[in-house]
C-alpha positions as CSV (number, residue, x, y, z in Angstrom):
1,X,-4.3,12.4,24.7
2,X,-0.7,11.4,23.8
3,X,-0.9,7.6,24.3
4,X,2.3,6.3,27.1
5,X,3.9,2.8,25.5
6,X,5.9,0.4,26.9
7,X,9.3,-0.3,25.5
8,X,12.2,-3.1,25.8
9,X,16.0,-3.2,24.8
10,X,17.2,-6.7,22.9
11,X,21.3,-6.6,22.5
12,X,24.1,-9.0,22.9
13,X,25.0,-9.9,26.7
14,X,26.6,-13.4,25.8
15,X,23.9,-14.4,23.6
16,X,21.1,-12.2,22.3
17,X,18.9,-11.3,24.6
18,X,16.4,-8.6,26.5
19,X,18.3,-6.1,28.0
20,X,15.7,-4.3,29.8
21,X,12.0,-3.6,29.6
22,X,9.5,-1.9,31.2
23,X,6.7,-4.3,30.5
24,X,6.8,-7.9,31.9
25,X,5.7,-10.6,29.5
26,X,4.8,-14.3,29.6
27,X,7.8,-17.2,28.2
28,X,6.4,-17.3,25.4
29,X,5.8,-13.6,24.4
30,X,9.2,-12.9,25.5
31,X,10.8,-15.5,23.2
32,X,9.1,-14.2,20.2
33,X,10.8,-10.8,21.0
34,X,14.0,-11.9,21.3
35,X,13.9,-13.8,17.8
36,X,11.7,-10.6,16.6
37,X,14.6,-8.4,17.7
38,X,17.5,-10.0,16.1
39,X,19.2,-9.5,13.2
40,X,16.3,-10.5,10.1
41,X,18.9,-12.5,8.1
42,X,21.8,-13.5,7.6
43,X,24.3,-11.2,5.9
44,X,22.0,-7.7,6.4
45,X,23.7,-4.7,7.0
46,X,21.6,-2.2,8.0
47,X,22.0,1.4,7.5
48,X,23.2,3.9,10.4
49,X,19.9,4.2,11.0
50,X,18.9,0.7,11.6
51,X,15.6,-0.8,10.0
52,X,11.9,-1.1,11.2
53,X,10.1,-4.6,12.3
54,X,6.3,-4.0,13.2
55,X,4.2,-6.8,14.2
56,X,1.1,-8.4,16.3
57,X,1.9,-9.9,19.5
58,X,-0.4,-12.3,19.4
59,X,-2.9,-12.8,22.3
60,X,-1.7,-9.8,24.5
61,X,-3.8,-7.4,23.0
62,X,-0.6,-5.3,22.3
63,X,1.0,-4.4,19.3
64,X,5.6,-4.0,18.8
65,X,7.2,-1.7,16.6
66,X,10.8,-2.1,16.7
67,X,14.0,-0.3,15.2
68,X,17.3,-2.6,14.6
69,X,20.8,-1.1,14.2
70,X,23.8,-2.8,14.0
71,X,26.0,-3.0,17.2
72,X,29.6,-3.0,15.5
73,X,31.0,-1.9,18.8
74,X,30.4,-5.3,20.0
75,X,33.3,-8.1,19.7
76,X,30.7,-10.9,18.0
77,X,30.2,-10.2,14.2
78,X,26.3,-9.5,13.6
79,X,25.3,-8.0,17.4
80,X,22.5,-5.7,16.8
81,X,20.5,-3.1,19.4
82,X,16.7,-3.2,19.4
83,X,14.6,-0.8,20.8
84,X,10.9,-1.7,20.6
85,X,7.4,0.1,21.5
86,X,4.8,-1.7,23.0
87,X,1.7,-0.7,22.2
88,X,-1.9,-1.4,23.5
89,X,-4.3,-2.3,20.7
90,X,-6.6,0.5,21.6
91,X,-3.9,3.3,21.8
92,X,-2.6,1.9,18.3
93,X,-6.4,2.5,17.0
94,X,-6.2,6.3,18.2
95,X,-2.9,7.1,16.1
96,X,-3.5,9.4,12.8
97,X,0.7,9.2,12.3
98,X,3.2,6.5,13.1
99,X,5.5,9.8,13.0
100,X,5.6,9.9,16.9
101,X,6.4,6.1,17.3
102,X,9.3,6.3,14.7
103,X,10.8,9.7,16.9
104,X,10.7,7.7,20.1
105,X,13.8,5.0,19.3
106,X,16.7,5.9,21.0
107,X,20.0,3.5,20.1
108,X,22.4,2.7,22.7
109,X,25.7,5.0,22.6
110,X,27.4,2.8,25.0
111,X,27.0,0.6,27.5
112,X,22.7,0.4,28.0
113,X,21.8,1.9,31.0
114,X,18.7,-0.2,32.0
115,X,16.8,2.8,33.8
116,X,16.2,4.3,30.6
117,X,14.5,1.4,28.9
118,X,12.7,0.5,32.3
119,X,9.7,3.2,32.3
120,X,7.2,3.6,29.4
121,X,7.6,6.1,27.3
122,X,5.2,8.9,25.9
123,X,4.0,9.0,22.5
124,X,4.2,13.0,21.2
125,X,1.1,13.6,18.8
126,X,2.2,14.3,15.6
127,X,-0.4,15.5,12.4
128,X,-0.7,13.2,9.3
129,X,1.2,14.5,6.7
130,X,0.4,13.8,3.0
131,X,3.1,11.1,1.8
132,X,5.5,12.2,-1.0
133,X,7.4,9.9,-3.1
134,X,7.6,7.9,-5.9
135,X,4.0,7.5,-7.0
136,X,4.6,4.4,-9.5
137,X,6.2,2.4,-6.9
138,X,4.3,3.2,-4.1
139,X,1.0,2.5,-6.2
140,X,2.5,-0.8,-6.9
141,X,3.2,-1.6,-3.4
142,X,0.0,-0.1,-2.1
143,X,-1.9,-2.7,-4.9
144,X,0.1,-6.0,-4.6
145,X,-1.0,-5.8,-0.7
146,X,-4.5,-5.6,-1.8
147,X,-4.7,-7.2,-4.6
148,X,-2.7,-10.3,-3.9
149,X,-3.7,-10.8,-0.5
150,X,-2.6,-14.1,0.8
151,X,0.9,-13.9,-0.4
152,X,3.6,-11.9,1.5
153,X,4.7,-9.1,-0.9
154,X,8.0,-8.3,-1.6
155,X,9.5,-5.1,-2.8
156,X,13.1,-4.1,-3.5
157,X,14.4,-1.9,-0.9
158,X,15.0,1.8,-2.0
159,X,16.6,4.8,0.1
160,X,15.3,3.3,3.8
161,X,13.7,7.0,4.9
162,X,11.5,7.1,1.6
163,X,10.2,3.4,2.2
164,X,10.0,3.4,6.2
165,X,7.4,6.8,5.2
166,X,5.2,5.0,2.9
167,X,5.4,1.4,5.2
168,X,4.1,3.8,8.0
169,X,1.8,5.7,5.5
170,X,-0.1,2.5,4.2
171,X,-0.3,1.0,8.1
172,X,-1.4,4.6,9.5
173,X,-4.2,4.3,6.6
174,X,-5.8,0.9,7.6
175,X,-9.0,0.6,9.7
176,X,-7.7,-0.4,13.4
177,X,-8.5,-4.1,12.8
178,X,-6.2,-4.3,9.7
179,X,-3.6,-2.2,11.5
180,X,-3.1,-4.4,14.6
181,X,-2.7,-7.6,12.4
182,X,-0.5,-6.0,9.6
183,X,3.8,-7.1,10.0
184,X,6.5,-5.7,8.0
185,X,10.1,-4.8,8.1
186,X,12.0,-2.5,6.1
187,X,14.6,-4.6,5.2
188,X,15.1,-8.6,5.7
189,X,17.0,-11.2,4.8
190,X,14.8,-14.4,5.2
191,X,11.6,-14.8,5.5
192,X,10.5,-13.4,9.3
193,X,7.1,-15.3,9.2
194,X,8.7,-18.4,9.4
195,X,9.5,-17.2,13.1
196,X,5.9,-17.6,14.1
197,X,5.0,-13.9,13.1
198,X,3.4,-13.1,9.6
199,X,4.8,-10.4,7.8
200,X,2.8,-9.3,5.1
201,X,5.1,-6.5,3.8
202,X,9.1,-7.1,3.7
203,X,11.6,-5.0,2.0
204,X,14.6,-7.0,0.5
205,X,18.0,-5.2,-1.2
206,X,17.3,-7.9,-4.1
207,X,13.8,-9.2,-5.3
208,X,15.8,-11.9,-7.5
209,X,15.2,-15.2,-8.2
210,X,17.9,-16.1,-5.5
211,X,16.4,-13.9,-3.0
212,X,12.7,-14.8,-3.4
213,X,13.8,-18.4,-3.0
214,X,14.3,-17.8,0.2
215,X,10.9,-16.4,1.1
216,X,8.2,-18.9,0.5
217,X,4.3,-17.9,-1.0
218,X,5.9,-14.3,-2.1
219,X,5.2,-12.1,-4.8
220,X,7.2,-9.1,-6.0
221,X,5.2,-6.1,-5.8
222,X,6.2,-5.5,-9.4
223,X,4.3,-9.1,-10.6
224,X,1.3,-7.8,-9.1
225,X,-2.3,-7.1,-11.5
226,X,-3.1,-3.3,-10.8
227,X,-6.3,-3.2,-9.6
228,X,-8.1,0.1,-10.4
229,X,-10.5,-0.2,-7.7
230,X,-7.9,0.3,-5.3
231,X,-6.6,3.9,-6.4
232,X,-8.6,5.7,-3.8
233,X,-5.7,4.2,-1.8
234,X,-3.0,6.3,-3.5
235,X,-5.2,9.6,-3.6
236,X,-5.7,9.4,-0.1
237,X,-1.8,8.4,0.9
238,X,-1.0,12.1,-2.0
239,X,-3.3,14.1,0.6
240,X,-6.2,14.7,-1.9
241,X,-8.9,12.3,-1.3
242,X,-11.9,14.4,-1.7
243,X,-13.9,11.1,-1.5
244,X,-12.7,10.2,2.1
245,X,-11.6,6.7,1.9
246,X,-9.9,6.4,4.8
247,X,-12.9,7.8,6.9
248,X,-15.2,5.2,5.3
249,X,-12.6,2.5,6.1
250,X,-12.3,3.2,9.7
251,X,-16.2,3.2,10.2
252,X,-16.7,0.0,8.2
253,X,-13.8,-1.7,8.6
254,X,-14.3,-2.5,12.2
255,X,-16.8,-5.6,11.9
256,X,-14.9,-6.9,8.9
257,X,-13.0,-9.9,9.0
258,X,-10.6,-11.0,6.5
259,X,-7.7,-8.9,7.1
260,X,-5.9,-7.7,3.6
261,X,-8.1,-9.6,1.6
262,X,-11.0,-7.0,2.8
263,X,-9.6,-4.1,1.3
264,X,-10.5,-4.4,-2.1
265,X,-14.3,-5.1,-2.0
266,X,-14.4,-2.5,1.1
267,X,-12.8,0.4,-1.6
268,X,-15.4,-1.3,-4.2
269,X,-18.2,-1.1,-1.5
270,X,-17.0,2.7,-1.2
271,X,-16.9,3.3,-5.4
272,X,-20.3,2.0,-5.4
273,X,-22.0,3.9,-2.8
274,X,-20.4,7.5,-4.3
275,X,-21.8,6.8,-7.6
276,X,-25.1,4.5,-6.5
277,X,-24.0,2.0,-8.8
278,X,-24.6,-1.9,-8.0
279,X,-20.6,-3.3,-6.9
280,X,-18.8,-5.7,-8.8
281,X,-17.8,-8.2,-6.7
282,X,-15.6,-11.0,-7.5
């Protein structure tokens, strides 16, 4: 069954601020979408077609992917629109593609009418498609996450349809636990964790010594150990995982704690059960 989401509207009404929302949250919750929903640094410039935040909200059981675009039409320089989906943990766990979340944003082409941001919206099912793209800097990407687990990864941004499909194929591949606790955006300016909300994964237009300065405990995906244990990952994420990674992950991953830093023994957990050999854990 499609899953139906809640959704909000964040623009500039003399200050930023909610527009409208079908979903009424406590002060606090509300707050953290506002900052969530502004613009993720100073001097970003999105593209036309804006840029993707996703993140926890924490202790609702709910989960918000957001697309920003930049409101020039507005007097104040840096206004931006945000639409964001509001989605229940348990509908999240159900999704095989984030390809029906991404279709549902809808920018505002003039004046917000409220009424259209005041209902939940459905979620059209949409198949999992194999992911297509660079494979030596998706690998990269895919194994800084995993193998560097407590530090917020870094990547240099690219064309932003190529890396908003492989940020939605990596979360769409992580067991539902992982999933509802994983933040990114697709292009930031600062660090967003230091909002209250860790980001793991954030997409900069310049991984440079300037830049990185400016978000603490990072690493460039680049500066990252491969980790061969982890390329199950990238067969899986190409459509030709005859071992069934992500299968395994979903069943497994469900009593595991540890977030990100899981991953790696889970896929050696997996290695070891495919060949019977004893796992080599750090």
């Amino acid at each position: 069954m499609a899953p139906i989401v809640h959704q909000a509207l964040h623009g500039y009404s003399d200050g930023h601020r909610l527009i409208a929302s079908s979903l009424s949250l406590s002060n606090a919750h509300a707050r953290t979408m506002v900052v969530m929903s502004d613009l993720s640094g100073p001097g970003v410039k999105p593209d036309s077609t804006g840029y993707l935040t996703g993140y926890p909200l924490e202790g609702t059981g709910k989960y918000v992917l957001a697309r920003t675009w930049a409101a020039p039409e507005m007097q104040r320089p840096g206004c931006v629109w945000t639409h964001s989906l509001i989605i229940d943990n348990a509908d999240l766990a159900t999704l095989q593609s984030a390809d029906g979340l991404r279709s549902a944003f809808r920018r505002p082409t003039g004046p917000p009418q409220k009424s259209e941001y005041n209902e939940p919206v459905l979620i059209q099912s949409e198949s999992r498609l194999p992911f297509f793209a660079s494979r030596d800097r998706a690998w990269k990407i895919v194994n800084s996450l995993y193998a560097a687990p407590e530090q917020i990864i870094l990547v240099d941004a690219s064309e932003a349809e190529e890396d908003e499909q492989l940020i939605a194929a990596i979360w769409m591949q992580q067991w539902p636990r992982l999933r509802r606790a994983f933040g990114f955006c697709s292009l930031a300016g600062i660090d967003r964790s230091g909002k209250g909300i860790a980001l793991d994964l954030q997409f900069v237009r310049s991984a440079d010594r300037h830049v990185r300065a400016k978000f603490p405990n990072s690493v460039t995906a680049s500066d990252v150990l491969m980790e061969p244990d982890l390329e199950p990952l990238m067969a899986d994420l190409e459509g030709h995982d005859g071992a069934r990674i992500r299968e395994f992950l979903r069943k497994t991953g469900g009593d595991v704690e540890g977030g990100r830093r899981a991953m790696l023994p889970l896929c050696q957990l997996h290695a070891a059960l495919i060949t019977k050999q004893r796992p080599d854990f750090p």
